[in-house]
Every structure is written in C-alpha cells, then in structure tokens.
C-alpha positions as CSV (number, residue, x, y, z in Angstrom):
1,X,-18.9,-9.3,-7.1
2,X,-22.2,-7.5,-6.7
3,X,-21.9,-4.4,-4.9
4,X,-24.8,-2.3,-3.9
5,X,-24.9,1.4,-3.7
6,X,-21.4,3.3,-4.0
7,X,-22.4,5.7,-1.9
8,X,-21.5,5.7,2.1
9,X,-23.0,7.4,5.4
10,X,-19.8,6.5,7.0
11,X,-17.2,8.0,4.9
12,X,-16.0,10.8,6.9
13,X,-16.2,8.7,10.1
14,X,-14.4,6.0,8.6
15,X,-11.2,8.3,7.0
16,X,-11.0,10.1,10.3
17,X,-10.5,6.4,12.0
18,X,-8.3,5.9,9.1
19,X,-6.1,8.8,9.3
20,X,-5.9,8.5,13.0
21,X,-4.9,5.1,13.1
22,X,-2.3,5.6,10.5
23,X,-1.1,8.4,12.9
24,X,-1.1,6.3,15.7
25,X,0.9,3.7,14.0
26,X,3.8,6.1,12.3
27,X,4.1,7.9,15.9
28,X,4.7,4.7,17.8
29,X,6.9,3.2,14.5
30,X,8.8,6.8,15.2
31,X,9.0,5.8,19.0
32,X,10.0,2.1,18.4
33,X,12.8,3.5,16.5
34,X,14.0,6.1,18.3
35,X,13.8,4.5,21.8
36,X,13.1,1.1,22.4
37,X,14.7,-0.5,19.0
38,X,18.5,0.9,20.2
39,X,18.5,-0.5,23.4
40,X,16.9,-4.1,22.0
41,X,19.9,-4.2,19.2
42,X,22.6,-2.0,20.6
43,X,23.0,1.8,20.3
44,X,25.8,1.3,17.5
45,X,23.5,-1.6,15.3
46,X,22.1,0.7,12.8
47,X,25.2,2.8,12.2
48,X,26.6,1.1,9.0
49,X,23.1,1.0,7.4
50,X,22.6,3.7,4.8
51,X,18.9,4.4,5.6
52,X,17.0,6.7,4.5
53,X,13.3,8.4,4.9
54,X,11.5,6.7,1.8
55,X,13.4,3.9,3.3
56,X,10.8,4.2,6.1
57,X,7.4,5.3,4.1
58,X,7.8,1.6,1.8
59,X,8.5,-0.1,5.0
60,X,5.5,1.4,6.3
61,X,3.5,1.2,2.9
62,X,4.0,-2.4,2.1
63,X,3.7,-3.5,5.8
64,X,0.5,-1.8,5.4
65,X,-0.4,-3.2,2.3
66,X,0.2,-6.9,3.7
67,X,-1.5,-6.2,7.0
68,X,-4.5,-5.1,4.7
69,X,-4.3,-8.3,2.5
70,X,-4.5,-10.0,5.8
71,X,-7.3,-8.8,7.1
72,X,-9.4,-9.5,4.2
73,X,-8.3,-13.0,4.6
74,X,-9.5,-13.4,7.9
75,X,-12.7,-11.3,7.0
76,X,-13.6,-14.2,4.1
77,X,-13.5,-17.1,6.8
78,X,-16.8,-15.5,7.3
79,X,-18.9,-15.5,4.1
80,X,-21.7,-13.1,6.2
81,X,-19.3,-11.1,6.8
82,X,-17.5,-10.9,3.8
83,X,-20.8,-9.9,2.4
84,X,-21.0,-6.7,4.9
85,X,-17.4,-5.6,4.0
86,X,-18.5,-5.2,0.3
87,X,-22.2,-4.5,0.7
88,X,-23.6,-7.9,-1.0
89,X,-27.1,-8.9,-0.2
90,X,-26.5,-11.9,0.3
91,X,-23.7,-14.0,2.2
92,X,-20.3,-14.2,-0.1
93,X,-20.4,-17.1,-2.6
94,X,-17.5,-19.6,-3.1
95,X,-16.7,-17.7,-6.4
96,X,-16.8,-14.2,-4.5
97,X,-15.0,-15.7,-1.8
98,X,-12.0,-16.9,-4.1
99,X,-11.7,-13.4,-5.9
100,X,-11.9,-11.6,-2.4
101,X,-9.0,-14.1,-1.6
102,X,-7.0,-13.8,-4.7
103,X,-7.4,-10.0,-4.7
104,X,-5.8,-10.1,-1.1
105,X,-3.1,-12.2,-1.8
106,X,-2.4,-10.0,-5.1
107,X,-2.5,-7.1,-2.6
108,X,-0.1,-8.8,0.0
109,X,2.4,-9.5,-2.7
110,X,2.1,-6.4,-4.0
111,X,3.6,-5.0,-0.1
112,X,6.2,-7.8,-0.5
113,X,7.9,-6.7,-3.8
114,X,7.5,-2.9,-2.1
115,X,9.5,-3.9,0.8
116,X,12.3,-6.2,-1.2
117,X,15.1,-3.7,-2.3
118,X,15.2,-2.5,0.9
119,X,15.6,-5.9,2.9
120,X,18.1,-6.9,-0.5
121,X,20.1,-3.7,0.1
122,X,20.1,-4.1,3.7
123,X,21.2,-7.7,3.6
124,X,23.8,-7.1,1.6
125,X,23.1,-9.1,-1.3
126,X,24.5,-8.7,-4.5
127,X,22.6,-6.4,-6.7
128,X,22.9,-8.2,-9.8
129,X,21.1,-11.3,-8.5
130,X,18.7,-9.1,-6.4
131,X,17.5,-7.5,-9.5
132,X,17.1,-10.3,-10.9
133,X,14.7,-11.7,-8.4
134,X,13.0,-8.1,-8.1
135,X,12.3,-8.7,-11.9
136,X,11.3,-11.9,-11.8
137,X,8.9,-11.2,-9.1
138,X,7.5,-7.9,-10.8
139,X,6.5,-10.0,-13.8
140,X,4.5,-12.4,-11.9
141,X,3.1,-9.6,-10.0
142,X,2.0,-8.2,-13.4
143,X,0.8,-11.3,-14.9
144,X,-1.2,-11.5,-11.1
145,X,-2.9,-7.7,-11.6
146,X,-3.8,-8.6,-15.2
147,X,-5.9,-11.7,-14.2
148,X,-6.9,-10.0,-11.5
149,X,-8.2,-6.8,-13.6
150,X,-10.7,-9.4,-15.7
151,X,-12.1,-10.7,-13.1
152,X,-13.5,-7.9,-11.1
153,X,-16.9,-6.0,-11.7
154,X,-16.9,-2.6,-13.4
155,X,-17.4,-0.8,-10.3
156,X,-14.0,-1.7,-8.6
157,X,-12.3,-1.7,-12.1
158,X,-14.0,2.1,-12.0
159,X,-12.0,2.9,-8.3
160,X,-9.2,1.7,-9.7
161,X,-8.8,3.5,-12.3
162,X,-10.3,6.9,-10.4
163,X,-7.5,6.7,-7.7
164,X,-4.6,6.4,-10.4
165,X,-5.6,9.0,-12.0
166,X,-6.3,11.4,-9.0
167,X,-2.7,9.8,-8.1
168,X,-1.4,10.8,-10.7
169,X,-2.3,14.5,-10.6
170,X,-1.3,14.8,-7.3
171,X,2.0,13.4,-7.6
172,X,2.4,15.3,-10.6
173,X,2.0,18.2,-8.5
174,X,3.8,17.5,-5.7
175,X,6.9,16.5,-7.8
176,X,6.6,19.9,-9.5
177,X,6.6,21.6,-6.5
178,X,9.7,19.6,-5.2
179,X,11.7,20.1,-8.6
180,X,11.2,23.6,-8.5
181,X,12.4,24.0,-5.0
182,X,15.4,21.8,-5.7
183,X,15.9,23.9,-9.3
184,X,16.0,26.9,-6.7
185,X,18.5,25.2,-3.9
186,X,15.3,25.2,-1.3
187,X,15.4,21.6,-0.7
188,X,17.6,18.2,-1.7
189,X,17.6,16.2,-4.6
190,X,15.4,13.0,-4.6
191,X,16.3,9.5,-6.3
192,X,13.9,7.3,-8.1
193,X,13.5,5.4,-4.5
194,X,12.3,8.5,-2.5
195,X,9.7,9.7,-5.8
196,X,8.2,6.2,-5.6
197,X,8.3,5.6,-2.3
198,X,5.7,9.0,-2.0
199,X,3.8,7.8,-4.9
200,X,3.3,4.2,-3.7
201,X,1.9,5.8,-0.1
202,X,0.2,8.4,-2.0
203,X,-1.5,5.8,-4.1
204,X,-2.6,3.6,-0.9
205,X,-4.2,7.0,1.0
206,X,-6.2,7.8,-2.4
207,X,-7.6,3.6,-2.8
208,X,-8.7,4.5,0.9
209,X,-10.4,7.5,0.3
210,X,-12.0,6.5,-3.2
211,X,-13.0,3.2,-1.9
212,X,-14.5,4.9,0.8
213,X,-16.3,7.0,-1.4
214,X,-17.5,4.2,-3.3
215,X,-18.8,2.3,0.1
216,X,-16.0,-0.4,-0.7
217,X,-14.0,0.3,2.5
C-alpha cells in the first residue's frame, strides 16, 4: 500500500478516544463479571474454574485483536473508505483491498490462538492433544505473518518493527521490576502465562500508539 505522510494532527485525540474506550470496555467487562454474569449462570458456576488475572487480559487482548480484524473487514467493503483509513490518494485497489483483508484475517487469528489455552484449559481438554492443536495452529500462524511480512510496504514493515522493539524495552523493564520485587518477597511469583499475557497487551497498546504516530490508525 501507498501511504502518505506518517505524520498525524489527530494523534493525541485519537489515543485519548483509544485509552478511554479501552477503559470503558475493561470497567463494564469488570461489571459483567462481578454482577450480571453470576446471576445469568449461577452464583456457584465459576467456582471449579482455576482462573486467573492474565486469564482475563488474553481474553481481553485477543477479543480485542479479533474485534480489530473485524472492523477492518467491514471498513474494506468500502474501497473510499479503505483509502481514508490508510491515507491513500486514491480509492483502495483490488490488490490493496486483498492485503488490507489478509492482514485482518492474520490479525483475527492471531486473537484466536491468544484466546485457545484458556478456552482448552477451561474445557477440559486433554493437554496433550490441546498442545498439539496450539502447535499446529502457531505454525500456520507463522507461515501467515511471514507471507504477510513480504507483502507489505516499508513503512508498516518500519511500525512493526518500532513497536517490538519499544515492546521489548518496556517489558524488559517491567519484568525487572516484578523479579526484583518477587526476589525481595514484595509481590507473587508469575508463570510464563501471566509474563505473556502482559507482553501480548503491552504489544497491542504500543501498535496503537506507533501506528498512530505514523498516521496508520
């Protein structure tokens, strides 16, 4: 795709929206859960489950992610307005169209494979055969992100590769901080689920905010 200026008028309007309706949307997850969910399934329904908070921020990440992928979907219906969404001068072509698509559906399955251990774990299945199907699905998904990574322009292979690295800095830190607290007894241990459930929903905020920057959100 041929994107026009990077930069954006509307950045800090447009995180601001962001954040807040990401706010919106935990508070009233929060309220769902805590009020309304118990008295649709029965006070006592959740007390077997061995839930947990990161069990919470993937659910939320990955519904995210395929609410996301979904919108762009509907958005390239509309080739005009396709065009708007990533600053093209002209209306989408069939070719942009398709890599808009494929990049979606790359991105919805990406929110899929995020939310399968817990739905596996939940529904009891065994965890041989769950891995397995977690494996085989997280080498399509790679196969998927390599084609996809060819066949985008430098400038979103640019943001991509600017938001895993501040990513990776600031998970870096924040792990730091968390083992040196749990080193000194101030706070729990965390498993592998909990350290990537933060990093996947740490890696979504910075996409926003880079993308932003780069006048692709």
């Amino acid at each position: 795709m041929t994107v026009s200026s990077p930069k954006n008028p509307h950045l800090t309007r447009r995180l601001l929206v962001g954040l807040g309706f990401g706010a919106v949307m935990g508070a009233a997850g929060y309220v769902f859960g805590r009020t309304l969910l118990p008295q649709l399934i029965g006070p006592d329904a959740l007390d077997g489950l061995d839930l947990r908070w990161s069990d919470a921020l993937a659910a939320l990440t990955g519904i995210a992610l395929m609410i996301g992928a979904g919108a762009v979907m509907v958005i390239s219906l509309d080739p005009r307005r396709l065009a708007r969404m990533y600053h093209l001068e002209e209306p989408a072509s069939p070719e942009e169209i398709g890599q808009a698509r494929f990049q979606a559906a790359v991105l919805g399955f990406s929110g899929f494979i995020l939310l399968l251990p817990l739905v596996f774990a939940l529904a009891g299945l065994a965890g041989g055969l769950a891995m397995g199907l977690i494996i085989l699905l997280f080498a399509l998904h790679t196969v998927l992100n390599i084609r996809m990574w060819r066949g985008v322009d430098e400038l979103l292979r640019r943001t991509t590769l600017e938001a895993a690295t501040a990513t990776f800095f600031l998970g870096q830190g924040l792990l730091f901080l968390w083992a040196a607290a749990e080193r000194l007894s101030l706070l729990p241990p965390l498993t592998a689920w909990d350290v990537y459930a933060v990093l996947m929903t740490l890696y979504l905020f910075v996409s926003a905010v880079v993308s932003a920057r780069r006048g692709l959100a």
